[in-house]
C-alpha positions as CSV (number, residue, x, y, z in Angstrom):
1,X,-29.0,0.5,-26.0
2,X,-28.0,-2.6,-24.6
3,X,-24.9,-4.6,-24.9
4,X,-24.7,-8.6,-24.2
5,X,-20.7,-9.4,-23.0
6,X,-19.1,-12.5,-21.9
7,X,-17.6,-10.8,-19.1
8,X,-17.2,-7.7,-17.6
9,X,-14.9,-6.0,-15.4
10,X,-15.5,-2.9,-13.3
11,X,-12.2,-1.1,-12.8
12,X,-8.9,-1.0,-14.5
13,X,-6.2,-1.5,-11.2
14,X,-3.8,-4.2,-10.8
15,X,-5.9,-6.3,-10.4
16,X,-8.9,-5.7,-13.8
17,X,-6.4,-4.7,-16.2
18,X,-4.8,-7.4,-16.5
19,X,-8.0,-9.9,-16.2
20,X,-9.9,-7.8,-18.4
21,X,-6.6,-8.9,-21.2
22,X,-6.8,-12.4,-19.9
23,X,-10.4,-13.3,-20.3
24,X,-10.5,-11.5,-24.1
25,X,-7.8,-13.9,-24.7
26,X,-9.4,-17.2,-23.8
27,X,-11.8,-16.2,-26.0
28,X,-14.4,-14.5,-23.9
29,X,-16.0,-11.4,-25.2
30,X,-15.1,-9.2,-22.4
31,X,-15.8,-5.4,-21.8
32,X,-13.7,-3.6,-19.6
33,X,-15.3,-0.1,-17.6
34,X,-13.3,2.6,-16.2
35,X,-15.1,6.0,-14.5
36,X,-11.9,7.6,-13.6
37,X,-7.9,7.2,-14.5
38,X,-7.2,4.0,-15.6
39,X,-4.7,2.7,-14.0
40,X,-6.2,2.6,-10.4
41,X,-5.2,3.8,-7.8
42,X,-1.3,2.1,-7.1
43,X,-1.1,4.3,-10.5
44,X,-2.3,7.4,-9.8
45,X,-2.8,8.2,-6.1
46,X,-0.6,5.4,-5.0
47,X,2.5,3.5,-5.6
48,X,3.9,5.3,-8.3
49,X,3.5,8.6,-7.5
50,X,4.1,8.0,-3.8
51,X,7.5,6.2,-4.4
52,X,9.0,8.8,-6.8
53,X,8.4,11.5,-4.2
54,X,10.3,8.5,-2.4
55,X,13.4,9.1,-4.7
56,X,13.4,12.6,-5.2
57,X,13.2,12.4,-1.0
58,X,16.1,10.3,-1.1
59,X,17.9,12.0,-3.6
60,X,18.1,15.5,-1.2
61,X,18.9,13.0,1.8
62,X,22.0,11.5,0.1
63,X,23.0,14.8,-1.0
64,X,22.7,16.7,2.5
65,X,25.0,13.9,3.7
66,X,27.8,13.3,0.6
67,X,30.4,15.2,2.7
68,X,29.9,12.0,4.7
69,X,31.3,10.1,2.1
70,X,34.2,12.0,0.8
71,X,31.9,13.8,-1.6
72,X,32.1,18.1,-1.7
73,X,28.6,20.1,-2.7
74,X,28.8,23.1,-2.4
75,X,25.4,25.1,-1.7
76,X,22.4,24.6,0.4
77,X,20.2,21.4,-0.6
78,X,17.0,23.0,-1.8
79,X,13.9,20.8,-3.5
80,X,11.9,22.3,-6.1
81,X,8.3,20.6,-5.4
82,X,7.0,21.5,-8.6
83,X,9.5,19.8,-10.8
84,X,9.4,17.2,-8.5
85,X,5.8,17.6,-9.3
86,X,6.3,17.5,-12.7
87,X,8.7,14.2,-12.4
88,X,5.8,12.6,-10.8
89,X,3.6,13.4,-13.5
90,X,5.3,12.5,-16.6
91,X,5.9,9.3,-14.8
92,X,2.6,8.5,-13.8
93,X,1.0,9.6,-16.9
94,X,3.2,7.0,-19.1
95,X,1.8,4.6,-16.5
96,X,-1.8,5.2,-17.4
97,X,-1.6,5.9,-20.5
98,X,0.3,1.9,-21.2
99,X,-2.7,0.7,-19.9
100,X,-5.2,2.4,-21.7
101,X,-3.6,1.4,-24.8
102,X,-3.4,-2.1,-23.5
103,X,-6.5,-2.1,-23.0
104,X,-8.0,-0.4,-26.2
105,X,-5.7,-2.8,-28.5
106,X,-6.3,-6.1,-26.1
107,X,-8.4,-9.1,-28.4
108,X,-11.8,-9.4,-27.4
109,X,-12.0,-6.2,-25.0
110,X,-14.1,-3.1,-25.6
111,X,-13.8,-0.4,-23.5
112,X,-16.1,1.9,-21.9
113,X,-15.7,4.9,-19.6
114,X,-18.4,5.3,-17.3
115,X,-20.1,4.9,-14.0
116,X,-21.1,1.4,-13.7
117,X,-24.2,0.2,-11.3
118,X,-26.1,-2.9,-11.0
119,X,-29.4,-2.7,-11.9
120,X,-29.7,-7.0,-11.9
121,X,-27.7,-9.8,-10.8
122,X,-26.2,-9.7,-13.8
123,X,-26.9,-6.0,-15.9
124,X,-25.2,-3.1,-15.4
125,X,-26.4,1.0,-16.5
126,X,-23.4,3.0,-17.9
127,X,-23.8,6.8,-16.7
128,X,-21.8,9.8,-17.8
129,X,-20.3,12.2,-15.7
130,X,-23.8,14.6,-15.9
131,X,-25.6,11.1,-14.5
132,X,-27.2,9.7,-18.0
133,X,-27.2,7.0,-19.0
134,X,-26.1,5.8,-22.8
135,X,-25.7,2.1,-22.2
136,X,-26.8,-1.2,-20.7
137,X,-24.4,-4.3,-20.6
138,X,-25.5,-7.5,-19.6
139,X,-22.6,-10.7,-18.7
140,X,-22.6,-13.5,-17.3
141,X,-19.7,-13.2,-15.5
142,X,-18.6,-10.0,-13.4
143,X,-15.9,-8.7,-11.4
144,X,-16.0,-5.8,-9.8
145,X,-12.1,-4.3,-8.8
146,X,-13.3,-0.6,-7.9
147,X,-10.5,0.5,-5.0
148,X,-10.6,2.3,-2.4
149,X,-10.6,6.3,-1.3
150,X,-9.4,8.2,1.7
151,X,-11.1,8.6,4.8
152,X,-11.3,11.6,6.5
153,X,-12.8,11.8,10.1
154,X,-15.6,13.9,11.4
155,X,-14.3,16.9,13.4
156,X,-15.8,20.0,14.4
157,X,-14.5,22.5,11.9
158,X,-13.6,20.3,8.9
159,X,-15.9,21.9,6.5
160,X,-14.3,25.5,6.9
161,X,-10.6,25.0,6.7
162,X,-8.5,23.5,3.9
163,X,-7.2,20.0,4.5
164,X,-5.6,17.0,2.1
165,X,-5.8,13.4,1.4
166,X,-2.7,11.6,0.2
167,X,-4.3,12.5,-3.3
168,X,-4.1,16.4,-3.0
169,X,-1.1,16.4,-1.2
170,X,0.3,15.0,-4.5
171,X,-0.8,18.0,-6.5
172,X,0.8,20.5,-4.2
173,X,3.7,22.7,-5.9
174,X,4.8,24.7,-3.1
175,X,6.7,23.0,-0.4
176,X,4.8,23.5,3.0
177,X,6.1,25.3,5.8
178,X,4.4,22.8,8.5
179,X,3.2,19.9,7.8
180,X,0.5,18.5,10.2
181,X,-0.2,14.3,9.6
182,X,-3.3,13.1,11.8
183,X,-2.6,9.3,11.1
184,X,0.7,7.1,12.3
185,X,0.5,3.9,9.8
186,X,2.2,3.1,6.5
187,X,1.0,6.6,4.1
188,X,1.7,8.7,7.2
189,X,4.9,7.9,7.9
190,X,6.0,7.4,4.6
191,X,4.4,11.3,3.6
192,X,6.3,12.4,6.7
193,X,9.9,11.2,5.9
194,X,9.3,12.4,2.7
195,X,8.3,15.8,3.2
196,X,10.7,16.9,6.3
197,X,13.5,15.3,3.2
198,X,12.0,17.7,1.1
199,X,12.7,20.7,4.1
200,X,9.4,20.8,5.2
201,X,8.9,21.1,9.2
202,X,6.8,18.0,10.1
203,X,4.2,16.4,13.2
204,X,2.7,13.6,13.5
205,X,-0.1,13.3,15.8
206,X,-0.6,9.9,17.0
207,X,-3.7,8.9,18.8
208,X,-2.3,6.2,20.9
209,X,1.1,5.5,22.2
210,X,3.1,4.4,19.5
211,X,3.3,4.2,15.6
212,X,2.2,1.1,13.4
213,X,0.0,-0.4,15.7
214,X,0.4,-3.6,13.2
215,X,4.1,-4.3,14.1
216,X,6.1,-5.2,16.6
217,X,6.6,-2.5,19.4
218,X,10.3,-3.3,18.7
219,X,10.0,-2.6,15.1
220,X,7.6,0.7,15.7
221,X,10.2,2.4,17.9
222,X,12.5,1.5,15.3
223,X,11.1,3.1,12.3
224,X,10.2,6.3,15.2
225,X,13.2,6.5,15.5
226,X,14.5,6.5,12.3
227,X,12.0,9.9,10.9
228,X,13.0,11.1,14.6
229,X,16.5,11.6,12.8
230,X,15.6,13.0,10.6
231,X,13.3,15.7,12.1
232,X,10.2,14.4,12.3
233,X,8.1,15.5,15.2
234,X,5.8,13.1,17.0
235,X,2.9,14.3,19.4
236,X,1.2,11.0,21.1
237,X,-2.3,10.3,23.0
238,X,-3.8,13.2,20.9
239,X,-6.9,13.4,18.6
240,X,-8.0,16.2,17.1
241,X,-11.6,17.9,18.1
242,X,-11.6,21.1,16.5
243,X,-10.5,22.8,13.4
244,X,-10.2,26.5,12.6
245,X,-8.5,28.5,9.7
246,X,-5.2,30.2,11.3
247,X,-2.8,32.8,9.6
248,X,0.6,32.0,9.7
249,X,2.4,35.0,8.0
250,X,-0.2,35.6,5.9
251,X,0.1,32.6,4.8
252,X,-3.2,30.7,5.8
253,X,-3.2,26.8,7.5
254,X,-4.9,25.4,10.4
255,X,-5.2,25.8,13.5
256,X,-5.7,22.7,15.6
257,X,-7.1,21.7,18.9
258,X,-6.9,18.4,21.5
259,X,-9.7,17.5,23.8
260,X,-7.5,16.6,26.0
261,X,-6.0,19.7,27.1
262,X,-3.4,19.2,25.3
263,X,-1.4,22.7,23.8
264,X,-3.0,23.6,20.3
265,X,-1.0,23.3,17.3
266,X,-0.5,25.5,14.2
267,X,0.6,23.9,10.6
268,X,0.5,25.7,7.1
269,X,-0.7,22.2,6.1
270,X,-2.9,19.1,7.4
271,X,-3.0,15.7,5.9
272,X,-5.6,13.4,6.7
273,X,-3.9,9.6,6.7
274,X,-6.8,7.5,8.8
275,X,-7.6,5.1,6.6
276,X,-9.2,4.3,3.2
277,X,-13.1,2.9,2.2
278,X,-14.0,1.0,-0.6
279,X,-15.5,2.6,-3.4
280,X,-18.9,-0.1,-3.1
281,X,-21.6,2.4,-2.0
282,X,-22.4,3.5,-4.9
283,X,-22.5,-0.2,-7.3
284,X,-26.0,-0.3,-6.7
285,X,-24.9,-4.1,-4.7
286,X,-28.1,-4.4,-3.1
287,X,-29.8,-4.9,-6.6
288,X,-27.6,-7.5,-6.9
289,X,-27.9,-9.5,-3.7
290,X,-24.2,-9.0,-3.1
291,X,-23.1,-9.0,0.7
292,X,-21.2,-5.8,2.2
293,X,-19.8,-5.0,5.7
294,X,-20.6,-1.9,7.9
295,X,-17.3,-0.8,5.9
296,X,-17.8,-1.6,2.9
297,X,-16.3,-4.5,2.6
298,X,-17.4,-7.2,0.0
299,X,-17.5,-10.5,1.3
300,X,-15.9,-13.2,-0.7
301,X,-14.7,-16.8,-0.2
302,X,-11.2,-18.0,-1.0
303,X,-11.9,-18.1,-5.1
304,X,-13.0,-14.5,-4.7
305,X,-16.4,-15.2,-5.4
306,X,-19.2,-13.1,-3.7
307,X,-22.4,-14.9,-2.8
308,X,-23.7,-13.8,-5.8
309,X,-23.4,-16.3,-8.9
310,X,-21.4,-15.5,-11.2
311,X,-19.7,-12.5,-9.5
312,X,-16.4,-11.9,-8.1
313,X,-14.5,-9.1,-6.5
314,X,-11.1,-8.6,-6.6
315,X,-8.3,-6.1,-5.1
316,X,-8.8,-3.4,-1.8
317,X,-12.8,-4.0,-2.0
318,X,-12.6,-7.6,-0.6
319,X,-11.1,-6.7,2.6
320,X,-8.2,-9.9,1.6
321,X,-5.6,-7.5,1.1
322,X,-5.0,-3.7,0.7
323,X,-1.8,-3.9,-1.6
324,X,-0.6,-3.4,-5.6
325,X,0.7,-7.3,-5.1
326,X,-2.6,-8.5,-3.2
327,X,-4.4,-7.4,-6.1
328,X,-2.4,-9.0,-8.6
329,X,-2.5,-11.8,-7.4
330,X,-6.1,-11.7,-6.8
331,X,-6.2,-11.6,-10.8
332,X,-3.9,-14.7,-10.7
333,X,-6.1,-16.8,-8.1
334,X,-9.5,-15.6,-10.7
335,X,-7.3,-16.5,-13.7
336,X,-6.1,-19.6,-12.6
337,X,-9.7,-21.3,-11.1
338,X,-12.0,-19.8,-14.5
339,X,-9.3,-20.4,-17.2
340,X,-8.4,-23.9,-16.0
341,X,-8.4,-24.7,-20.0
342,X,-5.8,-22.4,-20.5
343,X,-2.6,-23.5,-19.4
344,X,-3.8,-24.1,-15.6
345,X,-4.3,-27.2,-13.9
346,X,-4.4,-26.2,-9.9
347,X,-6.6,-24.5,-8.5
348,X,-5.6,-21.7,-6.3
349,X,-7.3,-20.0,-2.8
350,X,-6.4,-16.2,-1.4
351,X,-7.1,-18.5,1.7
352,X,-3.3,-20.0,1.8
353,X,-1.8,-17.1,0.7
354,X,1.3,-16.2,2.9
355,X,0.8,-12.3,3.8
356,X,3.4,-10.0,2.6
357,X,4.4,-5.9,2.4
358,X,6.6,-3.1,3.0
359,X,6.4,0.3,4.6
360,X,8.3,2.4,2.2
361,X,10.0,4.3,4.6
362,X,13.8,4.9,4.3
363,X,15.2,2.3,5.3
364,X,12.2,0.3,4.4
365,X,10.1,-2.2,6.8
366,X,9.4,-5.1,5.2
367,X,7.5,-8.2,6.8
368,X,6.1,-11.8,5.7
369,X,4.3,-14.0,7.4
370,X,3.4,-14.0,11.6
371,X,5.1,-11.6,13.9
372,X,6.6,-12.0,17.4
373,X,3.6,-10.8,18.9
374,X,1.3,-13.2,16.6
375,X,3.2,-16.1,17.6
376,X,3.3,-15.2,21.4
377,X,-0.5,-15.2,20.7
378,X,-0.6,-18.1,19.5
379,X,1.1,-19.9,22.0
380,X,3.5,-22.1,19.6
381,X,6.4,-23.9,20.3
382,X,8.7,-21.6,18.0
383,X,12.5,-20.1,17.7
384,X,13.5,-16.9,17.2
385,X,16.6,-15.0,16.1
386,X,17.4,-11.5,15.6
387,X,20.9,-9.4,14.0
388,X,21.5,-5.9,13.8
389,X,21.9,-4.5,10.5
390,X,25.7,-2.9,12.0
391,X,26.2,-6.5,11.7
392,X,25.6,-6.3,7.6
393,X,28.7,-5.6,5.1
394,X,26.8,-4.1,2.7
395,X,24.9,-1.8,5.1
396,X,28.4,-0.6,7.0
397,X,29.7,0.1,3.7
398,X,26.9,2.1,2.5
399,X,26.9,3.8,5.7
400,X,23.3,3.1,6.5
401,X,23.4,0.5,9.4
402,X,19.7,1.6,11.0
403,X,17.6,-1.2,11.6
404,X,17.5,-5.4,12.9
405,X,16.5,-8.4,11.2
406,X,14.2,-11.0,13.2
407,X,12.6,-14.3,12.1
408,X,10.8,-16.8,13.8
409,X,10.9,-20.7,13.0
410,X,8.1,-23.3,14.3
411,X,10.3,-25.3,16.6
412,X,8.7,-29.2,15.4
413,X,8.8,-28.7,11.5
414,X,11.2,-25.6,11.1
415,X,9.2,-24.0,8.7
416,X,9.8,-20.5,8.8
417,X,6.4,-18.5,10.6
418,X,7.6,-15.1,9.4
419,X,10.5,-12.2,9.3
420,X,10.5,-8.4,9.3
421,X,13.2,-6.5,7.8
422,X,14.1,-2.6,9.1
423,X,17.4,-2.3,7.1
424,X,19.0,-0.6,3.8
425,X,17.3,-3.3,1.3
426,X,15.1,-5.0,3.3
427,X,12.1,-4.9,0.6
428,X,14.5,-7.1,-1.4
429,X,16.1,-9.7,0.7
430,X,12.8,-10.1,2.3
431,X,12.0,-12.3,-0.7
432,X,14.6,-15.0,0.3
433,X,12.0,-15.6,3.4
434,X,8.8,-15.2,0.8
435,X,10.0,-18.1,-1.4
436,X,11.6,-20.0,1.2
437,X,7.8,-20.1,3.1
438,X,5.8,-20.2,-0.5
439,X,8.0,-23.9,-1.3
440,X,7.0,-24.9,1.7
441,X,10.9,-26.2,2.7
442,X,12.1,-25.3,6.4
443,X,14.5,-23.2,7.2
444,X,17.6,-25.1,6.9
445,X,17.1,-25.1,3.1
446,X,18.1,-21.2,3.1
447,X,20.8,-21.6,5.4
448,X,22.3,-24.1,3.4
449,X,21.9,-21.6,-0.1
450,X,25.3,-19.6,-1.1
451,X,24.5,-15.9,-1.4
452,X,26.3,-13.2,-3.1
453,X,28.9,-11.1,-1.6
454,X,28.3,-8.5,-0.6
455,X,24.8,-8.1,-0.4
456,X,22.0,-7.8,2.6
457,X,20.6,-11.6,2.0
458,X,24.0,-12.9,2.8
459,X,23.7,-12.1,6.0
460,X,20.0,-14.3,6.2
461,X,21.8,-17.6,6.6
462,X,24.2,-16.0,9.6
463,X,20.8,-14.6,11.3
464,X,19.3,-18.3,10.8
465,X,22.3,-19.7,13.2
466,X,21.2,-17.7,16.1
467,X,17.9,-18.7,16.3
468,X,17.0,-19.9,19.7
469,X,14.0,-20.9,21.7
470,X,10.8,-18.0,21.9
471,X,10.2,-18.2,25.4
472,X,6.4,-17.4,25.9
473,X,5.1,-16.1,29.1
C-alpha cells in the first residue's frame, strides 16, 4: 500500500514534534513516523530523566548538609533508587505520552510507528519490528530528525562482561557499590555527581589530563573540583584495554585493566560515556543521494537542507548542535524559511546562531558564545573580566559560593564574545549574556539594566566594570 503526503517527518524529538504540528497546520498533509518512544531522546534517555536524578541528587545533598543551616535530621541520609526510579518514570512517561497525543489529535497529521528507509529521493518503506513491510509513503518534502545513540568503544573483553550506556544506567533499581565512568565530558560528570549524591562510591577515568576538554582549563579544574568534594574519584592518562567479569562479594562487576601499567581497577558497575552516533546508518541515505560523514553526520547548509531536494535534517544528526534547544530551534529556522506565508517574514540560518549550553552539574556550568581560549586563538583585540561567586549575595546566603564568572568583550565594538557561568544559578543568569549577544547591543546596554535584589544576574553588571584588557601572548 502506498500513501502520497505533503510532508513527512522521521522522528518525534524536539525538534519533529513540533514541525510535524506546524506543517499539518499550514495546511500541509503531513505524516509523522516514530520507530521507538516518542518523545526522543531529551525525553526518554535524556534531559528529563537525567535531570530528575539531578533533583533527587540534590535533594540527599541538601539534606546531608541542613545541620549547616540551622536545620536538625535526625537519621542517616539514605536514597531509595527505585523510587527514585519510579519518580523518573512517571515523569517521563507523562512527557511521552503529551506528545503522542499531540501528535495523534494535531490537524493534518497521521501517524505511523515504524522503521522508515529511503527507497527514492523521495519514498520511504515502513517496516515493523519483525522487518515487513505494510506501507509506502511518498512526499515531497522530508525531514529526517532521528537522534543519536551511545557509543561504546572497542575493548578486549567487552562482549563478556556487563556494562551500561547512560540509557541502562537509568533502569537500574539498586544503587551500585562502585561506580566506574570511562568518559570525562558533560553525561559523565553529570552521572558521577549524581550517583556518589546518591552514596554510590565513584571513578572517573579520564584519558587525558583533565576533564571537559571543551572548556577552559580554569573552568575544568573548577567543576573537578567541585565532584572532588564531594567524593568523586578521578584517575587521569588511563584507557582501558581489557575487560573481565570480577566478583566483588558475590556480587559480580568488572574488573578493569590500563595498558599503561597502570594498577587495575575493580567497580560493581561501568558506564560507557564516550560519545554518541547518529542514528543515519540505517535510512537507507545512499538511495537517496543524501551526503554523510565518516560519523554519521548529515551534511546540511545553514537552512538545514541536505543536498538532496526537498530534504532536510534537523536536531543531533546534522552535526550543528547536539542539544534539546539546538534542536528546537532547528524546527524554528525550518519553520520560519518553508512557512514564510505564515506569519514569517525573515528568513533565518543555524549559520548565525550564537552557541549556547550548560553542564548540569551542581552548581551548573553554563557557557555562550567564544571562550578565553577561542579568543586567544583568535588573536582579537578583546577585554576580559572575571568575579568569584563569594563575591555573589545570593550565593553567600545560600551558602553555595563554588564557582567564578568570566566574560569577554571585543575591545572596538564592545559586543560581548561570550561568558561561562560555574556558580549556584548560572544556567539562569546566563541568559542576560544570551539576549544581550542575540540583540546585537554591546555590553554597556546590560550594565546600564537594574537587576533584582538579590539575585545572581545582579551581580553581571558589577562583573562588567572590571573588565580589562586580554593580553594575548
Amino acid at each position: 500500500m502506498s500513501q502520497r503526503f505533503d510532508a513527512v517527518v522521521i522522528g518525534t524529538g524536539q525538534g519533529g514534534a513540533p514541525l510535524a504540528v506546524r506543517l499539518g497546520k499550514s495546511g500541509r498533509k503531513t505524516a509523522v513516523i516514530e520507530r521507538g518512544a516518542f518523545g526522543g531522546t531529551c525525553v526518554n534517555f535524556g534531559c528529563t530523566p537525567t535531570k530528575s536524578y539531578v533533583a533527587s541528587a540534590r535533594t540527599a545533598h541538601v539534606a546531608r548538609h541542613a545541620a549547616e543551616y540551622g536545620v536538625l535530621v535526625s537519621g542517616e541520609i539514605s536514597v531509595d533508587l527505585a523510587k527514585v526510579k519510579a519518580r523518573k518514570d512517571e515523569i517521563i512517561g507523562a512527557s511521552r505520552d503529551g506528545v503522542e497525543a499531540w501528535l495523534r489529535h494535531a490537524d493534518n497529521v497521521t501517524v505511523f510507528t515504524g522503521h522508515a528507509r529511503f527507497t527514492g529521493p523521495h519514498t520511504l518503506s515502513l517496516t515493523d519490528r519483525d522487518g515487513r513491510v505494510f506501507e509506502t509513503l511518498e512526499a515531497d518534502e522530508i525531514f529526517i530528525n532521528t537522534g543519536t545513540r551511545a557509543v561504546v568503544p572497542t575493548i578486549d573483553g567487552i562482549d563478556r562482561i556487563q556494562y551500561h550506556t547512560n540509557a541502562s544506567l537509568l533502569e537500574l533499581t539498586t544503587l551500585p557499590e562502585h561506580l566506574a565512568i570511562v568518559g570525562s565530558s558533560y553525561i559523565a560528570l553529570e552521572f558521577a555527581q549524581v550517583f556518589r549524591r546518591f552514596g554510590s562510591r565513584v571513578t572517573v577515568l579520564v584519558r587525558g589530563e583533565r576533564v571537559l576538554t571543551r572548556e577552559d582549563a580554569d573552568f575544568a579544574k573548577g567543576v573537578q573540583d567541585v565532584l572532588t568534594k564531594d567524593g568523586v574519584e578521578f584517575r587521569f592518562g588511563v584507557e582501558p584495554s581489557r575487560l573481565e567479569s570480577a566478583d566483588q562479594s558475590g556480587s559480580g562487576g568488572v574488573h578493569i585493566a590500563f595498558a599503561d601499567g597502570c594498577a587495575p581497577l575493580d567497580a560493581s558497575h561501568l558506564l560507557f560515556a564516550t560519545g554518541r552516533r547518529p542514528n543515519t546508518d540505517d535510512l537507507g541515505l545512499e538511495t537517496a543521494g543524501i551526503t554523510v560523514d565518516r560519523h554519521g553526520i548529515i551534511a546540511v547548509d545553514g537552512e538545514l537542507r541536505t543536498n538532496a531536494p526537498g530534504v532536510w535534517a534537523i536536531g543531533d544528526v546534522n552535526g550543528r548542535g547536539a542539544f534539546t534547544h539546538t534542536s528546537y530551534d532547528d524546527f524554528q529556522i525550518v519553520a520560519a524559511n518553508l512557512l514564510s506565508g505564515d506569519g514569517h517574514t525573515e528568513r533565518r540560518s543555524v549559520d548565525t546562531r550564537i552557541p549556547a549550553y550548560a553542564v548540569f552539574v551542581d552548581p551548573p556550568l553554563a557557557r555562550v558564545g567564544l571562550s578565553e581560549s577561542e579568543v586567544r586563538q583568535g588573536g582579537r583585540d578583546a577585554l576580559i573580566a572575571t568575579m568569584p561567586m563569594s563575591r555573589v549575595g545570593r550565593a553567600r546566603e545560600r551558602g553555595e559560593t563554588d564557582g567564578f564568572m568570566k566574560v569577554l568583550v571585543d575591545a572596538d565594538n564592545h559586543q560581548i564574545l561570550g561568558a561561562t557561568i560555574l556558580g549556584i544559578e548560572g544556567d539562569e543568569a546566563i541568559h542576560t549574556f544570551i539576549d544581550t549577544m542575540t540583540a546585537g547591543v554591546p555590553y554597556t546596554t546590560l550594565m546600564r539594566a537594574m537587576h533584582i535584589h538579590p539575585t545572581i544576574s545582579e551581580l553581571i553588571p558589577t562583573l562588567l566594570e572590571g573588565l580589562k584588557p586580554l593580553c594575548v601572548s
